[in-house]
Structure formats: C-alpha cells, structure tokens
C-alpha positions as CSV (number, residue, x, y, z in Angstrom):
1,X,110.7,80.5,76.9
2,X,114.5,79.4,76.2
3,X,115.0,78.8,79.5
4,X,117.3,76.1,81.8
5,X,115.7,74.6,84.8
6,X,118.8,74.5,87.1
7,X,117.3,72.8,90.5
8,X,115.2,72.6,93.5
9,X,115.9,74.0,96.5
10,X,113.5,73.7,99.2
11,X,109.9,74.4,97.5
12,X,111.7,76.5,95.4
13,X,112.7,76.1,91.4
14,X,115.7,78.3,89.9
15,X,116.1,78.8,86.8
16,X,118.4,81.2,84.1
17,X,118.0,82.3,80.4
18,X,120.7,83.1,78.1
19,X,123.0,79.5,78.3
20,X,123.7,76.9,77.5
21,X,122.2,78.8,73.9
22,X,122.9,82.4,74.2
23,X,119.8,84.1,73.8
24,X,120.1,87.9,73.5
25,X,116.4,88.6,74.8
26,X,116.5,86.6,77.6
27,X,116.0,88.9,80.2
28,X,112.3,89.1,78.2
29,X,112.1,85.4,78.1
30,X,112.2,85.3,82.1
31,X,110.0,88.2,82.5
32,X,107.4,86.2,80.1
33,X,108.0,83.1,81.8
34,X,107.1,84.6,85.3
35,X,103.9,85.9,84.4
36,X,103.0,82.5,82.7
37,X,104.1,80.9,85.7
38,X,101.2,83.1,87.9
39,X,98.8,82.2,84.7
40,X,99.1,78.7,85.5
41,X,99.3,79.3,89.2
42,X,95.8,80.7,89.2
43,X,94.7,77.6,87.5
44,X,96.2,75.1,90.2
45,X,94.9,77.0,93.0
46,X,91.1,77.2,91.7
47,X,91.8,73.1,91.2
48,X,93.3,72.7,94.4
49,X,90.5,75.3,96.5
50,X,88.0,72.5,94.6
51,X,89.7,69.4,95.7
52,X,89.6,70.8,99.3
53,X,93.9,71.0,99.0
54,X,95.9,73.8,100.7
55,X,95.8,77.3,99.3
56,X,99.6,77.9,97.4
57,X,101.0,81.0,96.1
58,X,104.4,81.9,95.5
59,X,107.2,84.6,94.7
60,X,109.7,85.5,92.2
61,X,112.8,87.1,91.9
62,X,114.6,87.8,88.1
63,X,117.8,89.8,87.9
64,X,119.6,90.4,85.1
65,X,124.0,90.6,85.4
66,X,127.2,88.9,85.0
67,X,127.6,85.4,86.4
68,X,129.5,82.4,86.3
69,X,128.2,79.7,84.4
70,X,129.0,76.3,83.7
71,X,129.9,72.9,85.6
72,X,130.6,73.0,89.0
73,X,131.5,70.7,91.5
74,X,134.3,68.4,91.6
75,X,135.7,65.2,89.4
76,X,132.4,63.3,91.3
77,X,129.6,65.4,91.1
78,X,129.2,68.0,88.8
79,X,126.3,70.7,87.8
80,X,125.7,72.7,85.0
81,X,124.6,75.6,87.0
82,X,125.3,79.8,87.6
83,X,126.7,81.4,90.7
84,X,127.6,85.0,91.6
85,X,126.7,88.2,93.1
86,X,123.7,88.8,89.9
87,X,122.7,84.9,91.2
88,X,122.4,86.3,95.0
89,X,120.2,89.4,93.8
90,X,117.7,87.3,92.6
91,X,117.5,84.7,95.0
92,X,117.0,88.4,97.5
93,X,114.8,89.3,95.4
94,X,112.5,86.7,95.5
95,X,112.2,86.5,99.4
96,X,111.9,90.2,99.5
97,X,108.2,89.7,97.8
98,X,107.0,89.3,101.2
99,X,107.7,92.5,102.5
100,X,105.6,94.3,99.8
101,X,102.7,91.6,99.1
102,X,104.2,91.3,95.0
103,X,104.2,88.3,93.4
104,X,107.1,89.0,90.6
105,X,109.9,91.5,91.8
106,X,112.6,92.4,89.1
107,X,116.0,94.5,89.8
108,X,116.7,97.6,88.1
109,X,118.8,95.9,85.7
110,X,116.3,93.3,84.0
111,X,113.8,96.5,83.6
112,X,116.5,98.0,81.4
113,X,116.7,95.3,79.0
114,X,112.7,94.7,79.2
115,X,110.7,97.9,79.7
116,X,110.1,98.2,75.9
117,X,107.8,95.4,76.0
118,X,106.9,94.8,79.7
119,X,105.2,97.1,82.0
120,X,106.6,97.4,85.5
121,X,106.4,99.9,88.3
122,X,109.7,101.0,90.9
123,X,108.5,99.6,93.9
124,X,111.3,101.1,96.2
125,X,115.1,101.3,96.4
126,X,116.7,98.3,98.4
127,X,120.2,97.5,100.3
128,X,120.2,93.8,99.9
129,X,122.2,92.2,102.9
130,X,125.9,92.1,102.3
131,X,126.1,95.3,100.1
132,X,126.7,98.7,100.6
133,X,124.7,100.1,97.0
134,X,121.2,100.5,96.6
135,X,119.3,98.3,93.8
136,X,115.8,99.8,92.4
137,X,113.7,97.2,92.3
138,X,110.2,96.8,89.9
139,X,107.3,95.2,90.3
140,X,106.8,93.0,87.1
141,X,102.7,94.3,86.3
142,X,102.2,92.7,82.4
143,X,103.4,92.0,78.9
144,X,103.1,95.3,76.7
145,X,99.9,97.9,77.6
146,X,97.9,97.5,80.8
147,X,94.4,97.7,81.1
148,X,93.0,101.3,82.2
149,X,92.4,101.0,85.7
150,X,95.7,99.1,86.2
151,X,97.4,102.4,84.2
152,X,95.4,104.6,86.7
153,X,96.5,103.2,89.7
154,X,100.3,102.8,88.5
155,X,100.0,106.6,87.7
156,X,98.5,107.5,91.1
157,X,101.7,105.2,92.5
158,X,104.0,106.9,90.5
159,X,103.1,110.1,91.6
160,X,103.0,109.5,95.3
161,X,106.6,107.5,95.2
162,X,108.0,110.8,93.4
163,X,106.4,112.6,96.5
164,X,107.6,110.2,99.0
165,X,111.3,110.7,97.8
166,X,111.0,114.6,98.3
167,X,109.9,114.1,101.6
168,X,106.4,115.2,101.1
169,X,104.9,112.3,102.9
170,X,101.1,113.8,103.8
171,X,100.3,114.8,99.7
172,X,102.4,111.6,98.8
173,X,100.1,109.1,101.6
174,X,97.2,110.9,99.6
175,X,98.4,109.7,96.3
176,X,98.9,106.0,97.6
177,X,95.2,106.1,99.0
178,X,93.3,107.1,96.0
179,X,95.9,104.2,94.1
180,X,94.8,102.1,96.8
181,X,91.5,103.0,96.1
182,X,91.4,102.6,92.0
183,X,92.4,99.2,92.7
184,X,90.4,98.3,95.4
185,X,93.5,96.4,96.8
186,X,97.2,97.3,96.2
187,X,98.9,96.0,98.7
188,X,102.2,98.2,98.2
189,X,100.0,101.3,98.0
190,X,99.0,100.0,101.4
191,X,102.5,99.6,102.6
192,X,103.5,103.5,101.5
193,X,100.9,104.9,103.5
194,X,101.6,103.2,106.6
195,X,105.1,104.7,105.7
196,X,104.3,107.8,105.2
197,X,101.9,107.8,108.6
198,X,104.7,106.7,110.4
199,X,106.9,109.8,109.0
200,X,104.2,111.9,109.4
201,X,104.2,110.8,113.5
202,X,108.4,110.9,113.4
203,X,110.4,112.7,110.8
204,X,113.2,111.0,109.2
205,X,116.4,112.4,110.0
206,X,118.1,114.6,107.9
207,X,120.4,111.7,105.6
208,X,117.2,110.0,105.0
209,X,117.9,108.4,101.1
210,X,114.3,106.5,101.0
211,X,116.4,103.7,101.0
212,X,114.7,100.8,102.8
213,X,117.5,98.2,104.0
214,X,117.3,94.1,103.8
215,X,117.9,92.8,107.2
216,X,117.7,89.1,105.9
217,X,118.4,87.2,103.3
C-alpha cells in the first residue's frame, strides 16, 4: 500500500504513507493497510489457537497531519523516520483502543481525506495528554459499503451518540442497547451505556462538553 516501515518499538511496528514518494492518497493507503493487517491477523490467530500458541490481537492508531520527515540522528547514527505532534496523535491513538475494545482508531483528520471510500463511525471526542483541544476520533469499520446489519447497528450508534451529546442519556442508553443488540457484541455500544447509567445515577455538571480526557499516554 505505498507505505514505509519505519521501526519496532516494543511489540509494536510504525509505519507512515506519503514519503519518501509522495503519494496524494495515502491517508487511504494506511486505512487499507490497517484493515489488511486485521485480515491477516485473523489468519495467524486461527494458526496459532491450532498450534496451541498464545492468543494475539492488536491495536492501531492512523492520523493524518504535518510532520517532520527525514534523517535524524546525528553524523553516527541516522534514521529516515517522522516526528511531531501528528506522529504523537497516532501513537495516542493506538493505545487509546483499549479503552473502547476497537481494533483500528483513526483521528478526525485521516476521516476527512478517507470517508469517500471508507466507512467509519465517531466513536467519541478525546483530549489526548499534553493538549488543551479536543480530537474526534473514528472507528475505522471497512473499505466502501458495509454489510446491512453492520449499517444497522452504526445507525442505531449514531443516533444514540447524537443523543448522548444533548444530554439525553436515558433515550440515548436505549439507542446503544438495541445497537448492542443488532450486533450481538459492540463493545463501544457497551461502553456508552455504562456511561450513560452512570449519568443517569449522577448528572454531569453544567460545562459538561462530552469530552472524555486521556490520562495516559
């Protein structure tokens, strides 16, 4: 998919699209190449359940900004590589999959150069650690159309998130359970109506933004 494999950190791979050839869809090309990557993920877990190996899975973040890019380092060591505050969102929003059970979150910013060929869903609005404005972030669902039950539940989402926003948390929880229901296990449908129970029990106070704030990296 035109894309550079940078380095491993960890047990994690990072990647970016659009150097050292300047691609103008790359923000496409990493969406594609995420949802291969689960493709072949499935495949390596059903090989690895048969060989008796661990169970894997894994998260993904893809942002879409300015950066620097080129080799950095010093007269010794260099790397062709990209750093910045767009390099920092993704890396966020990769470990932020956790918190909402996804396995591909992308920022607000990669959906605007991709959302005429991908279909994703606004998952929530963020304040990653370190900044002061809010990011929406998507959850990245398929390349073009989805299927008619995945359609129906993203339209229940949709509907209970709008809610959610304008503090109608008891119609919006009701929203999120019948999505939660259509497909028999969304876990971020899940996650909004515990929210909404637990602003149902204790109001939010009156600033409330639905803005839901990274405490870690």
């Amino acid at each position: 998919n035109n894309g550079t494999l940078d380095k491993y950190i960890g047990d994690a791979i990072m990647a970016f699209f659009g150097a050292p050839v300047k691609h103008p869809q790359h923000a496409k090309e990493a969406c594609r190449c995420a949802l291969q990557n689960l493709e072949k993920l499935r495949e390596l877990q059903k090989e690895f359940e048969a060989q008796g190996l661990p169970h894997i899975d894994i998260g993904i973040g893809i942002n879409t900004g300015a950066m620097s890019v080129g080799n950095m380092g010093s007269n010794i060591v260099q790397n062709y590589t990209v750093m910045g505050d767009s390099v920092n969102l993704a890396a966020r929003l990769e470990g932020i999959n956790k918190e909402y059970g996804t396995r591909i979150i992308i920022s607000q910013f990669t959906y605007e150069e991709a959302k005429d060929a991908f279909t994703a869903r606004e998952i929530d609005r963020v304040r990653v650690k370190g900044k002061l404005e809010p990011v929406r972030i998507f959850e990245l669902v398929c390349e073009g159309e989805p299927t008619d039950k995945v359609a129906e539940n993203l339209k229940l989402f949709a509907q209970g998130y709008e809610l959610y926003h304008q503090k109608k948390f008891g119609e919006a929880q009701e929203c999120f359970k019948k999505s939660f229901a259509v497909s028999q296990n969304d876990p971020v449908s899940e996650l909004y109506i515990e929210r909404c129970q637990d602003y149902l029990d204790s109001a939010p106070p009156e600033d409330w933004d639905g803005v839901f704030v990274m405490k870690t990296k």
